[in-house]
py3Dmol code that shows the C-alpha trace and the ligand (Angstrom):
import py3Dmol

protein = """\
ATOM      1  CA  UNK A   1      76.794   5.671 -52.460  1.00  0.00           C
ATOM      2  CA  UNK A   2      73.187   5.473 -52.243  1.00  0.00           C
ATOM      3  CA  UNK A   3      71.946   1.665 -53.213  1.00  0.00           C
ATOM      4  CA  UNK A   4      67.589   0.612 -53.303  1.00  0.00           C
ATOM      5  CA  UNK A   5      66.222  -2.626 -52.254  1.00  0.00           C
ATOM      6  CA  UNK A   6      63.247  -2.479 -54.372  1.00  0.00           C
ATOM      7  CA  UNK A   7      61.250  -5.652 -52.912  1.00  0.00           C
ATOM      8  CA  UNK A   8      62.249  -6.396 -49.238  1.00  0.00           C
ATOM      9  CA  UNK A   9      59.725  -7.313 -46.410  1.00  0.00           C
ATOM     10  CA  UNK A  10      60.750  -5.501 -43.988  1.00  0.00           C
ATOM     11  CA  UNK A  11      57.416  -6.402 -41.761  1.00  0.00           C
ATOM     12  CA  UNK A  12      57.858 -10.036 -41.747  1.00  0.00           C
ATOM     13  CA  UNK A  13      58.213 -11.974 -38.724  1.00  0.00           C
ATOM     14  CA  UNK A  14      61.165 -12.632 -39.419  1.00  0.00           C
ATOM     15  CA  UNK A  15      62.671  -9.593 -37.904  1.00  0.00           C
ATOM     16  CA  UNK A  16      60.228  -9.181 -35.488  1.00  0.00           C
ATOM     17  CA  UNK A  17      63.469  -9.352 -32.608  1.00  0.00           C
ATOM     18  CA  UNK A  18      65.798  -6.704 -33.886  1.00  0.00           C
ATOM     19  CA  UNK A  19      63.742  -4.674 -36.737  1.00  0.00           C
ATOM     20  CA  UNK A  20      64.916  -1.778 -36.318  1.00  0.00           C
ATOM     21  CA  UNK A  21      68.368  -2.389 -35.578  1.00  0.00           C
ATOM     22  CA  UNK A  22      68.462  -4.184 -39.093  1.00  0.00           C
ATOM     23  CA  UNK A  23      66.807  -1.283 -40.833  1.00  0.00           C
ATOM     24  CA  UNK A  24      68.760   1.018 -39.561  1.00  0.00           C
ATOM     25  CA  UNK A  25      71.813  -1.375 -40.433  1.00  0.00           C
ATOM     26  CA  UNK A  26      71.095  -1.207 -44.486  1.00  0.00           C
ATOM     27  CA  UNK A  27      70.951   2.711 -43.900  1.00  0.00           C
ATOM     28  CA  UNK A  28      74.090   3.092 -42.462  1.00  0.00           C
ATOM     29  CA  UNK A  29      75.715   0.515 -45.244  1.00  0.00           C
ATOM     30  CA  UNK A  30      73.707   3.280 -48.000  1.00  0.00           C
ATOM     31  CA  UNK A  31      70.847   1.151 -48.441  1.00  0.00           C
ATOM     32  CA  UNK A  32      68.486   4.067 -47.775  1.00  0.00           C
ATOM     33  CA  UNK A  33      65.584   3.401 -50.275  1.00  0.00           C
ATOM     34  CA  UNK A  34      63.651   0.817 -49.087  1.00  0.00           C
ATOM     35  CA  UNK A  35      60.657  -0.558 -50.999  1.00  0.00           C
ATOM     36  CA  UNK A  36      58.264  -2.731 -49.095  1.00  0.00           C
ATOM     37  CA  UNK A  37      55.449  -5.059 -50.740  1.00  0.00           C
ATOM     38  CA  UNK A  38      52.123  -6.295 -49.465  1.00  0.00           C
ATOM     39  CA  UNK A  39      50.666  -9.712 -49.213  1.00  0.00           C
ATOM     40  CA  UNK A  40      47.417  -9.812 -47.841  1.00  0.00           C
ATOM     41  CA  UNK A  41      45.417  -7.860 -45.569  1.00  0.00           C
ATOM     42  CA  UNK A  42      46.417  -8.619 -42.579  1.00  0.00           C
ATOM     43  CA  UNK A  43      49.979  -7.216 -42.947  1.00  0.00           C
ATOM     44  CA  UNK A  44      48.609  -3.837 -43.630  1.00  0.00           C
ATOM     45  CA  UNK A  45      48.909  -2.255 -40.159  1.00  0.00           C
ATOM     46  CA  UNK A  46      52.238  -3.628 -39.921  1.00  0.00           C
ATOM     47  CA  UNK A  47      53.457  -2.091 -43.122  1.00  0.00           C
ATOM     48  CA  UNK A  48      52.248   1.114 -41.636  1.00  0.00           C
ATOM     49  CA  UNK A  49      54.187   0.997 -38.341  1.00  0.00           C
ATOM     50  CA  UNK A  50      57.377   0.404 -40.756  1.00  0.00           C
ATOM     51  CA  UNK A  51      56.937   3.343 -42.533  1.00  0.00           C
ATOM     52  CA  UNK A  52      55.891   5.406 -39.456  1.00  0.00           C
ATOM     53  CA  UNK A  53      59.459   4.299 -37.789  1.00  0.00           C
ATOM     54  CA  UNK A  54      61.540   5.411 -40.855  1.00  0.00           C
ATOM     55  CA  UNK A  55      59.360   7.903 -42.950  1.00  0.00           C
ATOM     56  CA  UNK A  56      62.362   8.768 -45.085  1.00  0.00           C
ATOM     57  CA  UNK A  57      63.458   5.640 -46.230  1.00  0.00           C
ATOM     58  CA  UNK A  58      60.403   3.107 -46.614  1.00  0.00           C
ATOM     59  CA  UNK A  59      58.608   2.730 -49.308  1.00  0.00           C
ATOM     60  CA  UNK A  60      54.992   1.134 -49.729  1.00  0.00           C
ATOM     61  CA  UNK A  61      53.366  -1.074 -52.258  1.00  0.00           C
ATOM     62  CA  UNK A  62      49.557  -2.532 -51.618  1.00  0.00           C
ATOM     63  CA  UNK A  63      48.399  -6.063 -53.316  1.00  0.00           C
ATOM     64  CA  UNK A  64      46.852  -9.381 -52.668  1.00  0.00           C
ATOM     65  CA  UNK A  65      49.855 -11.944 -53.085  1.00  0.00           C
ATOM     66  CA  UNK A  66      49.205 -14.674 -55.759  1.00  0.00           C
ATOM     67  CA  UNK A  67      49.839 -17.382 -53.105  1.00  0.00           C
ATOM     68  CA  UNK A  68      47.087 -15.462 -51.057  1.00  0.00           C
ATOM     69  CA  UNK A  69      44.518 -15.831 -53.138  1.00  0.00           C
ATOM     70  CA  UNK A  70      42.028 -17.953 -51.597  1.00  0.00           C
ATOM     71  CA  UNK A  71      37.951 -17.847 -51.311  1.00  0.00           C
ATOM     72  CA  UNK A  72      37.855 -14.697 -49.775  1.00  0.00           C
ATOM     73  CA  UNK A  73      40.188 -13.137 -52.381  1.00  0.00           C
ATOM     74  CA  UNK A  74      37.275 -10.474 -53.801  1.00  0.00           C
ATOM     75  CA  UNK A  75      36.745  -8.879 -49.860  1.00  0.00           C
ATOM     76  CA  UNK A  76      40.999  -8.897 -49.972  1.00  0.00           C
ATOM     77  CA  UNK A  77      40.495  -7.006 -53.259  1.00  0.00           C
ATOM     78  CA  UNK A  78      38.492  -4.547 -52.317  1.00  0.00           C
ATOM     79  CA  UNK A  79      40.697  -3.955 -49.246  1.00  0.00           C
ATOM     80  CA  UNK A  80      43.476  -3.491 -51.861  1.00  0.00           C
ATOM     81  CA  UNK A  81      41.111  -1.262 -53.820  1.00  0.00           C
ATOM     82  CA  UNK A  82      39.807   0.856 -50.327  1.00  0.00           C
ATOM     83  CA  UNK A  83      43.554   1.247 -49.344  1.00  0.00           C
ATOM     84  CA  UNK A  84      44.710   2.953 -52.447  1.00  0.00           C
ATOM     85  CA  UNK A  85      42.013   5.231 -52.209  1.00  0.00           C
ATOM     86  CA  UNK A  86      42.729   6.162 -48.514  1.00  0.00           C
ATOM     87  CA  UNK A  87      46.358   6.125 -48.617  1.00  0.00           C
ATOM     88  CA  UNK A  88      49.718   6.532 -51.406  1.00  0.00           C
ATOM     89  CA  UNK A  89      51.349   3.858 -52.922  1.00  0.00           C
ATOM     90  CA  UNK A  90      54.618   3.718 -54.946  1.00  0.00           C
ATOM     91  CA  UNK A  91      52.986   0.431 -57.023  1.00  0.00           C
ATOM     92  CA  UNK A  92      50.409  -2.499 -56.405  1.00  0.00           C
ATOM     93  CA  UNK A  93      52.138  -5.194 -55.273  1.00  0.00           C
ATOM     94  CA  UNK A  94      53.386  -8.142 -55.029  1.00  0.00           C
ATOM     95  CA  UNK A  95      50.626  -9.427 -57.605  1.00  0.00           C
ATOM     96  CA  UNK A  96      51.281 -12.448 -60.589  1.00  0.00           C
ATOM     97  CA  UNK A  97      50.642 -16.147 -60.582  1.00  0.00           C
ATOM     98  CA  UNK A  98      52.262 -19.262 -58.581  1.00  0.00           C
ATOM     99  CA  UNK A  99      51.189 -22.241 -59.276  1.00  0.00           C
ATOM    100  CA  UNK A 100      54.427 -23.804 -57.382  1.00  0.00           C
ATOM    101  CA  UNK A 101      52.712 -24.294 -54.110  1.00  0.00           C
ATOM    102  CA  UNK A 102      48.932 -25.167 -55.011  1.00  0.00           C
ATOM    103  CA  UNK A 103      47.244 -24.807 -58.477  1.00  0.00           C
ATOM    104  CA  UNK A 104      43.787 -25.587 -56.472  1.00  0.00           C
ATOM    105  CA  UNK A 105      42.924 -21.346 -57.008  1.00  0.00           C
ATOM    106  CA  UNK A 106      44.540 -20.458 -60.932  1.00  0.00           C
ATOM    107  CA  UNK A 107      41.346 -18.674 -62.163  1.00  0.00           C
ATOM    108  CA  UNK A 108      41.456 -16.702 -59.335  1.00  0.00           C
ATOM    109  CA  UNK A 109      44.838 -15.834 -59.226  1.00  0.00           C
ATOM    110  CA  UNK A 110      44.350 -15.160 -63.230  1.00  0.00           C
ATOM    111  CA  UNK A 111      41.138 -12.773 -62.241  1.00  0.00           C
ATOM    112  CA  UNK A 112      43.313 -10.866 -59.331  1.00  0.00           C
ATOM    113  CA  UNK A 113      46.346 -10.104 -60.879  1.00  0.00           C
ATOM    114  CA  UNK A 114      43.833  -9.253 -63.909  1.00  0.00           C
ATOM    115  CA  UNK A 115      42.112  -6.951 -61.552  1.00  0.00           C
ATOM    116  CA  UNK A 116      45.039  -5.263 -59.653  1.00  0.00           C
ATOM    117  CA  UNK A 117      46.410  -4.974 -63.343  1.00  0.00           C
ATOM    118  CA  UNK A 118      43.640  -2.758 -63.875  1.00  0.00           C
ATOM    119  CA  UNK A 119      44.087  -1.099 -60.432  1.00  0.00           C
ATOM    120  CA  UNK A 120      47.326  -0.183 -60.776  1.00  0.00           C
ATOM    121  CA  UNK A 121      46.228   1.793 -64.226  1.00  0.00           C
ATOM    122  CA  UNK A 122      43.274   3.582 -62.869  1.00  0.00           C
ATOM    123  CA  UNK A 123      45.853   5.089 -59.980  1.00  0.00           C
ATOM    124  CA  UNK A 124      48.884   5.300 -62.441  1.00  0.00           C
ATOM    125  CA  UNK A 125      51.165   3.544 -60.345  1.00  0.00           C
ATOM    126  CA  UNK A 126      53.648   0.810 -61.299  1.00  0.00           C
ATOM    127  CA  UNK A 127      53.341  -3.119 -60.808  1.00  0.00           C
ATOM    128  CA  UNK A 128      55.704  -5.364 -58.838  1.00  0.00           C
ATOM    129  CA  UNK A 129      55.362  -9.252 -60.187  1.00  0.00           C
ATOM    130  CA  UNK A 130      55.723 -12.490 -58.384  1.00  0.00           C
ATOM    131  CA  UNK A 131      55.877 -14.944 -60.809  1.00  0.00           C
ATOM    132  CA  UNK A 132      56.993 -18.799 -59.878  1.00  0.00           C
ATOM    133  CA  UNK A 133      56.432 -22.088 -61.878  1.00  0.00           C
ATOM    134  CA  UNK A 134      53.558 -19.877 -63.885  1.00  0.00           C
ATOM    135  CA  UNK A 135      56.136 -17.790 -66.458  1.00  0.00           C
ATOM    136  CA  UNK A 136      53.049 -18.759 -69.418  1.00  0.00           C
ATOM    137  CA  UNK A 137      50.171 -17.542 -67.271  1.00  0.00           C
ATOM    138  CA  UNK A 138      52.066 -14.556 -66.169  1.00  0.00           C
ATOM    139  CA  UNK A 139      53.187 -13.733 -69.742  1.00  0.00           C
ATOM    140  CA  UNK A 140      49.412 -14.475 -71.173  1.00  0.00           C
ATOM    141  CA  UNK A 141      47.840 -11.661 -69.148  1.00  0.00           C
ATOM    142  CA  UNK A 142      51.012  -9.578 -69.126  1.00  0.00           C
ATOM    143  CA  UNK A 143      50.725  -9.102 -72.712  1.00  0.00           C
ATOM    144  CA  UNK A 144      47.138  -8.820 -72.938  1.00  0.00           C
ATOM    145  CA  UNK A 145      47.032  -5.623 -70.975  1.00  0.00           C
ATOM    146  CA  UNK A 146      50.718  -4.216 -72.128  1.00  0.00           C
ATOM    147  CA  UNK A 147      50.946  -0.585 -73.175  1.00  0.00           C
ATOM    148  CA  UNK A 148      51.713   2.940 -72.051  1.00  0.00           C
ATOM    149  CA  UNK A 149      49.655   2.619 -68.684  1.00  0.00           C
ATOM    150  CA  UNK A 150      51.529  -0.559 -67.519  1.00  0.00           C
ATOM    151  CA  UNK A 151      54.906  -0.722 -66.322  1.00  0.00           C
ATOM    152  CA  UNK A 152      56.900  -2.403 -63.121  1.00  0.00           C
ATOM    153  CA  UNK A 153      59.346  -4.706 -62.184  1.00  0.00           C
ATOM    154  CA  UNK A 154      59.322  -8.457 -62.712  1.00  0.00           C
ATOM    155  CA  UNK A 155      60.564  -9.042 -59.046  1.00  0.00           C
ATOM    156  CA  UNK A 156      62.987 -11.978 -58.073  1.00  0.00           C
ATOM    157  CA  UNK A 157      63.845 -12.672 -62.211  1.00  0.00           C
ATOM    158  CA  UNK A 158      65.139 -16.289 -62.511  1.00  0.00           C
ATOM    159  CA  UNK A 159      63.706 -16.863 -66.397  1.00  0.00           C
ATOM    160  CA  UNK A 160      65.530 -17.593 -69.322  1.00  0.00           C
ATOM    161  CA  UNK A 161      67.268 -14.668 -71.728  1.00  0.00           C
ATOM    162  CA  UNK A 162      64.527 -15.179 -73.872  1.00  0.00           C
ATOM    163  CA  UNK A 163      61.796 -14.901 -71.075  1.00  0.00           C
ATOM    164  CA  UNK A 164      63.764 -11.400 -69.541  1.00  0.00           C
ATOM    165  CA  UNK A 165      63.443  -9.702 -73.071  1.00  0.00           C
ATOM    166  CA  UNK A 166      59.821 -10.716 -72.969  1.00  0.00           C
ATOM    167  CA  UNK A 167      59.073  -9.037 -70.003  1.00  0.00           C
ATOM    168  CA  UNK A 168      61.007  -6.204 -70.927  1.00  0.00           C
ATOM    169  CA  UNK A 169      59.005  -5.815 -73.723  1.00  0.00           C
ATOM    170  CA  UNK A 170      55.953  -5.858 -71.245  1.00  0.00           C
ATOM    171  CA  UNK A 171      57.328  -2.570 -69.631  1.00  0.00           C
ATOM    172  CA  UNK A 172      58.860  -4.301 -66.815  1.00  0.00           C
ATOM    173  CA  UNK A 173      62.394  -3.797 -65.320  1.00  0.00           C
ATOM    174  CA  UNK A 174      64.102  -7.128 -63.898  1.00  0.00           C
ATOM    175  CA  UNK A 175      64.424  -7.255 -60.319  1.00  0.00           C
ATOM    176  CA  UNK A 176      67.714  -9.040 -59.549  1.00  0.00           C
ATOM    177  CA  UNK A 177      68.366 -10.409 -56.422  1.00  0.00           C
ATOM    178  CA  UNK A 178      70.141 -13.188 -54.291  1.00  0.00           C
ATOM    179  CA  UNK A 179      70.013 -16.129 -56.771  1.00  0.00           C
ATOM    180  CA  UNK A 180      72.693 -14.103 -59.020  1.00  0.00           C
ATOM    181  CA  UNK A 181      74.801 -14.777 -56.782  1.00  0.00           C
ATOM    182  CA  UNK A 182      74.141 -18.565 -56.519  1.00  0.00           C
ATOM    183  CA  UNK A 183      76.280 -20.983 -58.108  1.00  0.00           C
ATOM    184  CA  UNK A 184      73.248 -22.744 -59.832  1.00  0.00           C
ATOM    185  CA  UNK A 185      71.462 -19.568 -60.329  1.00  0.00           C
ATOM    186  CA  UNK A 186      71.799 -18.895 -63.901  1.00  0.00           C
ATOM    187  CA  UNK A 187      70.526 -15.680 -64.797  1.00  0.00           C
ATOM    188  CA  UNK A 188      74.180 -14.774 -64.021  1.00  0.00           C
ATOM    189  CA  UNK A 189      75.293 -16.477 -67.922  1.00  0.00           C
ATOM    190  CA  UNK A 190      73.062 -14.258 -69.848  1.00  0.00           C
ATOM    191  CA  UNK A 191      72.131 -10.888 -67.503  1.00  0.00           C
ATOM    192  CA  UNK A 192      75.563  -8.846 -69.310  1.00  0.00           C
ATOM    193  CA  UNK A 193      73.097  -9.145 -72.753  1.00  0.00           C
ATOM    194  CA  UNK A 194      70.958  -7.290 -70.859  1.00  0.00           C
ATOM    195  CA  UNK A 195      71.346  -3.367 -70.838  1.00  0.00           C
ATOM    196  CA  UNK A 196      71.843  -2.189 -67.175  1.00  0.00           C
ATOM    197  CA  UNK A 197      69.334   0.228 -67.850  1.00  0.00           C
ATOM    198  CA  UNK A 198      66.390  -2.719 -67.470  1.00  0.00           C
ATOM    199  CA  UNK A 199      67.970  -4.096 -64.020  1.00  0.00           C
ATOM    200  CA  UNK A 200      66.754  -3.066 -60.925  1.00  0.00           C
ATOM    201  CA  UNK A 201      68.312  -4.734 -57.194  1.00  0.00           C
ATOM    202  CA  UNK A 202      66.433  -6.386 -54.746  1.00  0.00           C
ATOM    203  CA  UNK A 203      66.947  -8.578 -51.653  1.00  0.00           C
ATOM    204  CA  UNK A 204      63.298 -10.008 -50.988  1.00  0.00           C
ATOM    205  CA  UNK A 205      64.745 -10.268 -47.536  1.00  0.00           C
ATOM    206  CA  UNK A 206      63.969 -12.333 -45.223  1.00  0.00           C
ATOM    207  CA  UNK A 207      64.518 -14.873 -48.458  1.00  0.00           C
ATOM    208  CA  UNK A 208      66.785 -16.290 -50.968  1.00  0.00           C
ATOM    209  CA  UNK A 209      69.814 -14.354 -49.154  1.00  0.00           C
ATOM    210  CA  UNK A 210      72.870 -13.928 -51.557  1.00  0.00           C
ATOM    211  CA  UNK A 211      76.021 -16.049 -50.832  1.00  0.00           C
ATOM    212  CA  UNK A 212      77.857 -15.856 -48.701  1.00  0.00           C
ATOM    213  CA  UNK A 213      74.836 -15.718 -46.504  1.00  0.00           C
ATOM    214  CA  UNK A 214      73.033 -18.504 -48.869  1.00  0.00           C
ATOM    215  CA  UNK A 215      70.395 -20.411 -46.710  1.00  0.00           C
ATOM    216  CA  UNK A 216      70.824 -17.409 -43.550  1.00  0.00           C
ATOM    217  CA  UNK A 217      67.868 -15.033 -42.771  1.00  0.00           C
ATOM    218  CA  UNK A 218      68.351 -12.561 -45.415  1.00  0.00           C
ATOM    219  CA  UNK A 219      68.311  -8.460 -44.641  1.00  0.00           C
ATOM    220  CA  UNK A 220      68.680  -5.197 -46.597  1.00  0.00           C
ATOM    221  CA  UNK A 221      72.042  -4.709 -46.303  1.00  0.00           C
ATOM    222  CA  UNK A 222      72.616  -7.707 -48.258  1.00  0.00           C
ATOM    223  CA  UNK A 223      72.059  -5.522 -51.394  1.00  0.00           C
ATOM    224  CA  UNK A 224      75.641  -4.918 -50.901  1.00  0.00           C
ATOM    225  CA  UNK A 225      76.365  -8.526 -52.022  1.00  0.00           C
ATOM    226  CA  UNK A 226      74.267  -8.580 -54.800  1.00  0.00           C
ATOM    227  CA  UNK A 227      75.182  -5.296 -56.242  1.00  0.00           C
ATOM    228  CA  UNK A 228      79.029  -6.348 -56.108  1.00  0.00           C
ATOM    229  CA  UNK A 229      78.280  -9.680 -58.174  1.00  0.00           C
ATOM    230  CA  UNK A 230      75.870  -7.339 -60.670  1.00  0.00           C
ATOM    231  CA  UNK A 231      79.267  -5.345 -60.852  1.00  0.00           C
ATOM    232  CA  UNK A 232      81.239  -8.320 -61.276  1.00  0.00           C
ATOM    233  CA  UNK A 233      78.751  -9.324 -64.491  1.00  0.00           C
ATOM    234  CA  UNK A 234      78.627  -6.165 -66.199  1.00  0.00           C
ATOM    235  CA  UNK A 235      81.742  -5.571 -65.558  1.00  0.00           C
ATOM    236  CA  UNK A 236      81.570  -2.010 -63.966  1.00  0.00           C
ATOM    237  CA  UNK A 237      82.352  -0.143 -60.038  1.00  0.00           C
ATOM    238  CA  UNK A 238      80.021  -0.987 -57.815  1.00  0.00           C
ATOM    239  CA  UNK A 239      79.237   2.441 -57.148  1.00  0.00           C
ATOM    240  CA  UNK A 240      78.362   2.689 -60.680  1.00  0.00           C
ATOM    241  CA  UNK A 241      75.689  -0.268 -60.143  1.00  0.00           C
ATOM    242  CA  UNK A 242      74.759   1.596 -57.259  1.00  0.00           C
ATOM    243  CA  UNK A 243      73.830   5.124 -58.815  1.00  0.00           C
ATOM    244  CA  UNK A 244      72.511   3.315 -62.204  1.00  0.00           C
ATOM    245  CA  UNK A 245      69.985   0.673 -60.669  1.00  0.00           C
ATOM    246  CA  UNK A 246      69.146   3.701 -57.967  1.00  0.00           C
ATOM    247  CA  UNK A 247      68.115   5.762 -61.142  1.00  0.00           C
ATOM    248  CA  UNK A 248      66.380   2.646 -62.594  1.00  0.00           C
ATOM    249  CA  UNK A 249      64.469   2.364 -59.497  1.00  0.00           C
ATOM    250  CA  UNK A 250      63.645   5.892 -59.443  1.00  0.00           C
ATOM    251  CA  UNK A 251      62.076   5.497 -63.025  1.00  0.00           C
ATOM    252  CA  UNK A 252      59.572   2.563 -61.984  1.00  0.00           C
ATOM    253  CA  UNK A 253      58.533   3.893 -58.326  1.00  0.00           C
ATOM    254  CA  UNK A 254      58.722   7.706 -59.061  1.00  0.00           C
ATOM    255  CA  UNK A 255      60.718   7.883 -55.970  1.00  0.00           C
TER     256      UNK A 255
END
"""
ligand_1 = """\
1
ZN
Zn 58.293 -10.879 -51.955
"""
view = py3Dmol.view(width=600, height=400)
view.addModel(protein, "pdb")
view.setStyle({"model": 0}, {"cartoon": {"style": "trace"}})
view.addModel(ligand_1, "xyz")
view.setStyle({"model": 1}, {"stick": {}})
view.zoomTo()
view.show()
């Protein structure tokens, strides 16, 4: 069984005591396709030593965060830009609006994602959304530049049925992770309307870690978790959620 963790951040600090030994822990469990965002500039040579350490398995992205947009956000762009010259990509990302921490920089959130929008057409690569407290904004610029050229995943989904077949309809694939699981979470009431072939699995690891690690340091392997209550909804084998959100995963990244 081969299962994809299409948005985990495998870099972060987080695991900066046992990396490796947690990588190679979602391997052994099948969780052998491991896609890794960006968030700012800094975290760029740290991506790299990921993917050095497990060429086989990791996965990169490269975009300016939404919550990283600040006053220098055009030099960050144009070391987004520089790096997908130099180097390849599976998609720009993580990129989108949150205006849950600080609205103090919305136009220039609006004007990067706008940008990396553009970005990710010019190289023909796929988009990975963060979207939080900003679902309007997102969806404003989303379907302003919809079409052929623009397709992704709306990572870490926790909108309404309504809002999911909207961003289907953008050309994005829903990236379901730990907060299906939660008790409050939702998404869970409505997701079997949705046909598997739009659902894609993520952990965002080290976050939002499914139950019955809920509040824990969350890790790759955790897919596990999620893909049994994604089972559970749609009412299918696990290793069937396994080989069909691998496939859907395969479709967005081209990998
Ligand atoms: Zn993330």
């Amino acid at each position: 069984m081969i299962l994809t963790d299409t948005h985990t951040h495998l870099n972060s600090e987080a695991f900066a005591e046992d990396r490796n030994l947690m990588i190679q822990r979602a391997i052994d469990k099948g969780v052998s396709r491991l896609f890794v965002p960006s968030v700012d500039s800094e975290t760029t040579k740290d991506l790299f030593e990921v993917q050095q350490a497990f060429p086989n398995n990791v996965f990169l992205m490269m975009g300016l965060h939404p919550t990283h947009v600040k006053e220098n956000y055009l030099a960050e762009l144009a070391h987004v830009e520089e790096q997908l010259e130099k180097h390849q990509f599976c998609a720009v990302g993580e990129i989108g609006m949150d205006l849950y921490w600080d609205k103090t920089y919305i136009n220039e959130q609006k004007n990067a994602f706008e940008k990396q929008i553009a970005l990710a057409k010019k190289h023909q690569l796929p988009i990975n959304i963060h979207c939080r407290d900003a679902f309007n904004e997102t969806f404003e610029i989303l379907e302003k530049h919809r079409g052929e050229d623009l397709h992704g995943i709306f990572h870490c989904f926790t909108g309404t049925y309504e809002q999911a077949l909207q961003a289907i309809n953008c050309g994005m694939k829903l990236g379901i992770g730990g907060v299906s699981t939660f008790k409050n979470g939702k998404i869970d009431q409505f997701l079997n309307k949705i046909d598997i072939a739009h659902i894609v699995l993520e952990t965002d690891a080290p976050y939002l870690a499914p139950t019955p690690f809920r509040g824990k340091r969350n890790e790759s392997s955790y897919i596990y978790n999620i893909a049994e209550k994604i089972a559970d909804i749609y009412q299918l084998p696990v290793e069937k959620i396994a080989a069909l959100t691998t496939q859907n995963s395969k479709e967005v990244y081209g990998m």
